[in-house]
Each structure stands twice: as C-alpha cells, then as structure tokens.
C-alpha positions as a Python dict, from the first residue, in 0.01 Angstrom:
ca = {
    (1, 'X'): (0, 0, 0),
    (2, 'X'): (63, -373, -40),
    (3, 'X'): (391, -514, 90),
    (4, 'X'): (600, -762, -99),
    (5, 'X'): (936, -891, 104),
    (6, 'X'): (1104, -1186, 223),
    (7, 'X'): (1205, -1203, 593),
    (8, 'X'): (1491, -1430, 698),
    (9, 'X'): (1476, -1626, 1038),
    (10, 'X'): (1723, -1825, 970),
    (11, 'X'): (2055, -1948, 732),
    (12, 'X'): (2213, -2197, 881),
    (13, 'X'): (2239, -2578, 744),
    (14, 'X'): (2205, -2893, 960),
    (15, 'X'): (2274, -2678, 1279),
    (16, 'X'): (2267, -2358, 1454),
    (17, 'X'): (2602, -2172, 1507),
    (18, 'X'): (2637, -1861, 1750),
    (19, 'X'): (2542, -1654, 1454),
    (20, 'X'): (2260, -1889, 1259),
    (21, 'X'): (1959, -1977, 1359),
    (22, 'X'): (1780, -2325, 1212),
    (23, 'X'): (1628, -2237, 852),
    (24, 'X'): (1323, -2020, 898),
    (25, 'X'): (1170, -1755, 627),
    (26, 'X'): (867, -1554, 537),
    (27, 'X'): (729, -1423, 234),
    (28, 'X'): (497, -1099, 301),
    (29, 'X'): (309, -1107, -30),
    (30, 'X'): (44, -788, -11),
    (31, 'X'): (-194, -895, 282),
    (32, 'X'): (-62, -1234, 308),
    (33, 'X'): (267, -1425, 452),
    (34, 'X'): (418, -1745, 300),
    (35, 'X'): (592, -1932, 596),
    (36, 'X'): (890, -2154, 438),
    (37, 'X'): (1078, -2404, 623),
    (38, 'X'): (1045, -2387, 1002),
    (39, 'X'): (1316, -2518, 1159),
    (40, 'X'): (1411, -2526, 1469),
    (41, 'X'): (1352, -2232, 1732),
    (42, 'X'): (1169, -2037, 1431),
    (43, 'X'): (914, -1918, 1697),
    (44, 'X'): (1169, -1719, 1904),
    (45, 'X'): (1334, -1570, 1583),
    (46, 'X'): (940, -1445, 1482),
    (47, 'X'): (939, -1274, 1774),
    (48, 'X'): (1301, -1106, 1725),
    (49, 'X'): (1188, -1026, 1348),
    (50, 'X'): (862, -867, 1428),
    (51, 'X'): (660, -1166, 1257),
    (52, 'X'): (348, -1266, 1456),
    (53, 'X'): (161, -1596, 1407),
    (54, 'X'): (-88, -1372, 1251),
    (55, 'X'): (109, -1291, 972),
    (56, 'X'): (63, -1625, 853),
    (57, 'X'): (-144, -1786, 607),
    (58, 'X'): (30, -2109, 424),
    (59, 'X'): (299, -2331, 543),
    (60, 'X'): (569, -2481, 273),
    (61, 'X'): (773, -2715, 389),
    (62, 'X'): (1044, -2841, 119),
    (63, 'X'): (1142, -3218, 310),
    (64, 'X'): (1122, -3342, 661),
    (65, 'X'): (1515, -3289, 785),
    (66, 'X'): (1512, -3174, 1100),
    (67, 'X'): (1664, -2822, 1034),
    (68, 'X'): (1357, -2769, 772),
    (69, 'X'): (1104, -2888, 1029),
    (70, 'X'): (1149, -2895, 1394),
    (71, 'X'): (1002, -2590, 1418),
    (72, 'X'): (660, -2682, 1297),
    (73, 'X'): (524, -2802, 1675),
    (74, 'X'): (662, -2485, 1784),
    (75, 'X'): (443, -2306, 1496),
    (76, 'X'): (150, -2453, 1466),
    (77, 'X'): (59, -2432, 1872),
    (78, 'X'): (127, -2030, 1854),
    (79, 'X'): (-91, -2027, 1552),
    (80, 'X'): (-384, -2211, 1801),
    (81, 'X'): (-291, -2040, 2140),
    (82, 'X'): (-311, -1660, 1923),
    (83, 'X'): (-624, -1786, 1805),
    (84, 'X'): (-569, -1669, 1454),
    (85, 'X'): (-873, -1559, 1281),
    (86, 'X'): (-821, -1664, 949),
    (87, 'X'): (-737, -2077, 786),
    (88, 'X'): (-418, -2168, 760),
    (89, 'X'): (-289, -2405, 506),
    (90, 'X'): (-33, -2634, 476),
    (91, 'X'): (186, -2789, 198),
    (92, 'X'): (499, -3047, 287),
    (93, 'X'): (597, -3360, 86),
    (94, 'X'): (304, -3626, 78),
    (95, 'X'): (579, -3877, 187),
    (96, 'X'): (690, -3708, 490),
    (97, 'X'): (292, -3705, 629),
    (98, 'X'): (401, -3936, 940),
    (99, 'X'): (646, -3689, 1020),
    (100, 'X'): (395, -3383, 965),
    (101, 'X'): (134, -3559, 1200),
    (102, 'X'): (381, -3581, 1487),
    (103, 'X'): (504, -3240, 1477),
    (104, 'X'): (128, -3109, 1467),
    (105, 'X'): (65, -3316, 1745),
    (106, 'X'): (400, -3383, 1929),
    (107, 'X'): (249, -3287, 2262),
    (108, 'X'): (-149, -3173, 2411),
    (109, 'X'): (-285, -2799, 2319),
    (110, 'X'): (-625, -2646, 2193),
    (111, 'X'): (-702, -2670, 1867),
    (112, 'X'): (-866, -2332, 1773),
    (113, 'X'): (-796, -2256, 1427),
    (114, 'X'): (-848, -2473, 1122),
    (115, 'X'): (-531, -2586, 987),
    (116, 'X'): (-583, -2758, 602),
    (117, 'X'): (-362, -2995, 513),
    (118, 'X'): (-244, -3010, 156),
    (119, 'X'): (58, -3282, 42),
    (120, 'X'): (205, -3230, -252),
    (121, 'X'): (256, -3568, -427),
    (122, 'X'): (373, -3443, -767),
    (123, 'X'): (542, -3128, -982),
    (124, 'X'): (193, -2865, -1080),
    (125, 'X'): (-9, -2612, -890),
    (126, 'X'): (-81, -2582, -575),
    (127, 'X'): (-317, -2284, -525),
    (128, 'X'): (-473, -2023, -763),
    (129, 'X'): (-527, -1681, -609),
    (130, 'X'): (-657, -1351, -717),
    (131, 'X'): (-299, -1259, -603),
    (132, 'X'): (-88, -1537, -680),
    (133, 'X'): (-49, -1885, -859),
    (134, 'X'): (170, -2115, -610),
    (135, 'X'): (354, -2455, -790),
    (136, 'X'): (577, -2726, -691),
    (137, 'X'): (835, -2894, -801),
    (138, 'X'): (1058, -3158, -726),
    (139, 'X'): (1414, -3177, -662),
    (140, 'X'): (1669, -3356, -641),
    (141, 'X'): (1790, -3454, -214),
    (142, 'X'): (1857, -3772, -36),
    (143, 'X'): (1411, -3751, 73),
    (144, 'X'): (1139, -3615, -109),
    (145, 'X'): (1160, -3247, -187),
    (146, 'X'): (989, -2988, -365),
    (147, 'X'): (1078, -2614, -415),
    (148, 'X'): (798, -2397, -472),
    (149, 'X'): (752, -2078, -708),
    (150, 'X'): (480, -1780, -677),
    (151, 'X'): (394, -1618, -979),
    (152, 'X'): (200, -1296, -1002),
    (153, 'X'): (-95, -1266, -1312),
    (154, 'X'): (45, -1039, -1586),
    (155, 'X'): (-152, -709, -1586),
    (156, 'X'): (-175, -357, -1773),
    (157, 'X'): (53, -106, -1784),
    (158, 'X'): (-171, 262, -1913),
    (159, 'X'): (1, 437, -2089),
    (160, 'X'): (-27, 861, -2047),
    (161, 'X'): (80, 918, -2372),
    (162, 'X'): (-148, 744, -2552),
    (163, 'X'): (-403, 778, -2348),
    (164, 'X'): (-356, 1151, -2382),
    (165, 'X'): (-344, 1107, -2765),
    (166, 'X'): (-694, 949, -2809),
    (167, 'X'): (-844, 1187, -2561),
    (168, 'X'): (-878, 923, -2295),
    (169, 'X'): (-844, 1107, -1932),
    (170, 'X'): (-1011, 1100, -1588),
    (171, 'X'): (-1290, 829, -1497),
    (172, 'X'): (-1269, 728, -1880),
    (173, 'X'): (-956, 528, -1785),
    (174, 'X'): (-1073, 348, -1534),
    (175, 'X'): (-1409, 268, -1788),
    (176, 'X'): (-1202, 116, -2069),
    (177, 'X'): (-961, -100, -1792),
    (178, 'X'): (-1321, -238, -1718),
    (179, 'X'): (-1475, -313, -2030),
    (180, 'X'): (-1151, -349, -2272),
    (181, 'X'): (-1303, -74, -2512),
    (182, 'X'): (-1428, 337, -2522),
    (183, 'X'): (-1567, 501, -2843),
    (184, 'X'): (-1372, 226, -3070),
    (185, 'X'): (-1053, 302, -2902),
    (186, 'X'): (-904, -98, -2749),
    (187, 'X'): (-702, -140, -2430),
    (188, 'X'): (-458, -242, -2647),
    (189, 'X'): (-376, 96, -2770),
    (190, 'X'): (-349, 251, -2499),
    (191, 'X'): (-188, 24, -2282),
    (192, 'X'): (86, -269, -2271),
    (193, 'X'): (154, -571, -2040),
    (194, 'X'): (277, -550, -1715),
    (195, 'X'): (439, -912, -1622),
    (196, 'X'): (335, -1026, -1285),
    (197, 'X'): (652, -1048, -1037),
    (198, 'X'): (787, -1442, -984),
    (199, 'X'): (948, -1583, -663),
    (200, 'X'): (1103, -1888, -559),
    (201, 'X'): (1236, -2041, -328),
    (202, 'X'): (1490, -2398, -349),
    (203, 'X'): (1645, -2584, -62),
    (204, 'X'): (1806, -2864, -11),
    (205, 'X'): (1924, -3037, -395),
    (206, 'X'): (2167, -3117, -657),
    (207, 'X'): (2109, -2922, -1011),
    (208, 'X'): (1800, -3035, -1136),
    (209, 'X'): (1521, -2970, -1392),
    (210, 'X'): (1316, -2846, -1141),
    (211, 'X'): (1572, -2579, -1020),
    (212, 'X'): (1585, -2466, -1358),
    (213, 'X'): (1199, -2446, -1380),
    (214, 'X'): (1186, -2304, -1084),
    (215, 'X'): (1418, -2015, -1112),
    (216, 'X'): (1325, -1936, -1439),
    (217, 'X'): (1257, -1552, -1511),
    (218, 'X'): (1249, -1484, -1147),
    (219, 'X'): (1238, -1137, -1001),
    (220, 'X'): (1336, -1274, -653),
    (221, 'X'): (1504, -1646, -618),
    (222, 'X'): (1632, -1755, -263),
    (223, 'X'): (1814, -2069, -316),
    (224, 'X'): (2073, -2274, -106),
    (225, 'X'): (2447, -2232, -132),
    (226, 'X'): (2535, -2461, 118),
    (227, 'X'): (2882, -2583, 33),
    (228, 'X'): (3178, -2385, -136),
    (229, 'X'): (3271, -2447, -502),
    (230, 'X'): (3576, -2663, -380),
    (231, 'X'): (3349, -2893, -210),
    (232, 'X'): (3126, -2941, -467),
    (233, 'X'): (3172, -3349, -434),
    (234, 'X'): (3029, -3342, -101),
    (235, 'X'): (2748, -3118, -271),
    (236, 'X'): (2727, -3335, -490),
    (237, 'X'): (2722, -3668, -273),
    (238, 'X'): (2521, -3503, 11),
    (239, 'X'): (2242, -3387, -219),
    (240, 'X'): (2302, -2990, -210),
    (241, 'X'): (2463, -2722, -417),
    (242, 'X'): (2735, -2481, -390),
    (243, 'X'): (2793, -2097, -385),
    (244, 'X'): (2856, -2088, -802),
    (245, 'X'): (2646, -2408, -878),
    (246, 'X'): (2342, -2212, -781),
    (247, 'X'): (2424, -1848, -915),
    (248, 'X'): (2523, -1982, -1237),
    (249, 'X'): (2156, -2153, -1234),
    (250, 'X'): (2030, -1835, -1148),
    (251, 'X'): (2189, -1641, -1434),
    (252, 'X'): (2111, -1855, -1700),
    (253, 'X'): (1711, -1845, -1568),
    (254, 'X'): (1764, -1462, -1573),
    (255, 'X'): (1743, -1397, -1223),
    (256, 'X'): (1706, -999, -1108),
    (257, 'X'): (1778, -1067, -754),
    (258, 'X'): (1961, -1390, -587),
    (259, 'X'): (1939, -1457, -246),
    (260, 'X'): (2203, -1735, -115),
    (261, 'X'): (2135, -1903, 257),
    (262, 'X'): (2154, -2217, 416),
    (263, 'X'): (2564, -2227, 476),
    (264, 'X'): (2735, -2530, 604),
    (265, 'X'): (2891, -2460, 940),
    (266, 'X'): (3225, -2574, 813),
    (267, 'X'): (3248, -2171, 664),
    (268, 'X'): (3330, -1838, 875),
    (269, 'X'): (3367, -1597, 606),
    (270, 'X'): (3079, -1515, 458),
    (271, 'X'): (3177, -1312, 149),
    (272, 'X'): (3356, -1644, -9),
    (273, 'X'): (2976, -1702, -96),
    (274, 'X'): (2973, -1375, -266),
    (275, 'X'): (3290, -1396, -448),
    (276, 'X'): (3238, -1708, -616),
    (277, 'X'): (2842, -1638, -711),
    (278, 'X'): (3011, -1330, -941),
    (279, 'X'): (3298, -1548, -1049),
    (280, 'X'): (3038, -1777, -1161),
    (281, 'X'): (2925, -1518, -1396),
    (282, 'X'): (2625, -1374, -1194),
    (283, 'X'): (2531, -1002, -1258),
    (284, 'X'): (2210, -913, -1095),
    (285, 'X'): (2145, -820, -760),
    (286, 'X'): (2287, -1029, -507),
    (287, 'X'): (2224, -1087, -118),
    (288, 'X'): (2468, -1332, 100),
    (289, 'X'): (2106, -1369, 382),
    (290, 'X'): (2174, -1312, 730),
    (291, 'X'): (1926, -1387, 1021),
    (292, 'X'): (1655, -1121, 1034),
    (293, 'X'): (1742, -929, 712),
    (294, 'X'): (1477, -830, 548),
    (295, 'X'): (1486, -821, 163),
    (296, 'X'): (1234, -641, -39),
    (297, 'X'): (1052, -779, -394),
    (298, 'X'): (1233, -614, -704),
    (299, 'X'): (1034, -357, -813),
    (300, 'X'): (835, -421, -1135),
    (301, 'X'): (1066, -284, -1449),
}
C-alpha cells in the first residue's frame, strides 16, 4: 500500500530553541521521499524520526540561509557512507551554487552514490514522473527562493453502478481501463475523474504570486508562519509572513489541510498560531507542526 505523509524534523526559524530543531522535513510520496530544507542537525532528528538516508530520493532546498541549509554536509555524507543504492537528485536556487558546492564538499569522505545536481534558475517544472509532476516557483525573501509544488496526474474513478448497469464486471473492468472501450460501451460512462492529490511546500517570503500559485487547490500546503499578525512589519521588512497572512492565502487557494512551521523564537505559546489562522477566516484542517509529527496526505474526496 503506498504511503503518502509529511514528516517534520524541524520548526524552528533562524535558531534552535530547547523545543525546535533547525528546519528539516520529508515528504514520503508512495515509494519515494522528498527531503525539504535541511537545516542544521537534520541528521540526528532522521534518526529520532525513523527516516534513514535511504528514504531519500530528491533534495529541495528553498534559499541558502543557514537554518534551510547547514544540514546539507551532514546529509549528503550519510547518503555516501549508507551507500544508497539508488540516484539522488538535487534542486536549490541556481544562485546559491557556491554555497551548495561547499556544503557537498565542506570536508573529505567517499563518494559512493551519484548525486545529480539540478538548479533551478526560473518558475516551471522540475521533474515529470509516472507518480508526480514537481514545479518551482519563486518567492519573494531577502535571496533567491523558490517554493516547490507536487502534483499527482488526474486518474479514473469506476464507478459500480454503472458498471453494473452495462453489464461490465470482473476482468472486463480492468479490459476497458486498458483500452478506453468494451462492446461500444466508453470509459466515460462508466467512470469519472479522480483529481490527482497536490502538495506544497513555501518558506521563507512575503505574499507573492508564487504563494498563490503555489497553494492553489492544494490537498496538503505546509507554509511558514513565522511572525504573529502584530508583527507583521517585521514580516513584512524581514521577508516572511505571519500566522493569518499565510492561512488567509491558504483559504482563498482552497486549501484542505494547512500546515504552519517555522516560528520565530520570540513566541512560547504555540496556539496564538492557531487562533489567528481561524480568525483569519481559515476552515479546513489545520496543524500548528511540531518536531517529529508526522502528518498524513488528505485522503482523495
């Protein structure tokens, strides 16, 4: 049975706290995982979330601040020293290659798996999978940085009823899936779209058109809160958003599930997050992330 959910490694913003580890998230997507972000000490917090270098096929990295990066070096030499078995690729902003090179090779190790390295220079798509179509966009942040969206190809949803109306039962089904057609009766009839499942995920920015692109329709968005509605000027100046800037994005894309992380330090209580993402007029399901929660994919409606 394929697997879709989105560990968290790590929430906090700029700096650890007793309670937040650096950024730090994975995206189990059926057989494959999504790394996102790897900041600091993400290789320790793997270990606490049962996430082995194994587990991972692409790197995204949104921009090259240290709490979105650090722990690449850390990364990239488990990946070699477990000797995983399959390519791993990476995407980060085609600006911040100087910094990607020295964190690959920030100090001496074995090189044993092959590591393809993919910038992403401009908004469009990234990768094209039987699974999967991965974009980028850009947003808006003091650097270069992209948020990045998986969306899943709409499929076909039988339906018994109808199927059971023209006669259709047994291997017949799987027949006319296959060739679109049996005795003059279309897939059409019998059947009606089943919209792939979208994700996304948006650091560090101010509102932008590619938040809004980004988020829209999604079944799953994780998206930074990182400052408090009362502090949106520093959100503002500082090149993030707050708690009701983003949930109020995510309701107008029509967002099932929101997932808010990245908090300033500044903030003990949690749950202010919470109350001002519903004040902001949110109404769909809504997570405030903690380290090593794990969150699962809406299922399909």
């Amino acid at each position: 049975m394929s697997v879709r959910e989105f560990v968290v490694l790590g929430t906090a913003s700029q700096v650890p706290t007793r309670h937040r580890n650096h950024n730090g998230y994975l995206l189990r997507w059926d057989g494959e995982g999504i790394l996102f972000d790897p900041g600091e000490g993400t290789q320790r917090q793997m270990l606490r979330a049962g996430v082995a270098a194994h587990d991972i096929n692409r790197i995204c990295v949104t921009h090259f601040h240290g709490d979105h990066s650090l722990g690449l070096a850390g990364v990239i030499q488990r990946i070699n020293l477990d000797r995983v078995p399959h390519p791993v690729t990476a995407h980060f902003p085609a600006s911040g290659r100087r910094f990607f090179d020295r964190l690959r090779y920030a100090t001496a190790y074995r090189e044993t798996v092959r590591l393809a390295e993919e910038p992403v220079a401009a908004d469009g798509v990234l990768a094209d999978t039987p699974s999967y179509t991965l974009e980028a966009r850009k947003l808006s942040h003091p650097v270069e940085a992209y948020g990045y969206r998986l969306t899943e190809p709409d499929g076909r949803r039988m339906l018994p009823e109808k199927l059971a109306a023209h006669g259709i039962a047994g291997p017949d089904v799987g027949r006319l899936q296959r060739e679109g057609a049996l005795n003059g009766v279309t897939l059409d009839e019998v059947s009606e779209v089943r919209r792939g499942q979208r994700f996304a995920f948006i650091m560090d920015t101010r509102l932008c058109d590619g938040v809004h692109a980004l988020a829209e329709g999604c079944d799953l968005l994780v998206i930074e809160s990182t400052f408090l509605d009362e502090d949106v000027r520093l959100a503002t100046e500082h090149g993030h958003l707050t708690a009701g800037q983003a949930a109020r994005g995510a309701a107008d894309a029509g967002v099932r599930h929101l997932v808010l992380t990245h908090f300033s330090q500044r903030y003990s209580d949690p749950s202010e997050f919470e109350r001002q993402a519903r004040s902001a007029g949110f109404e769909g399901e809504l997570t405030i992330a903690r380290d090593l929660m794990r969150v699962p994919v809406p299922k399909r409606t």
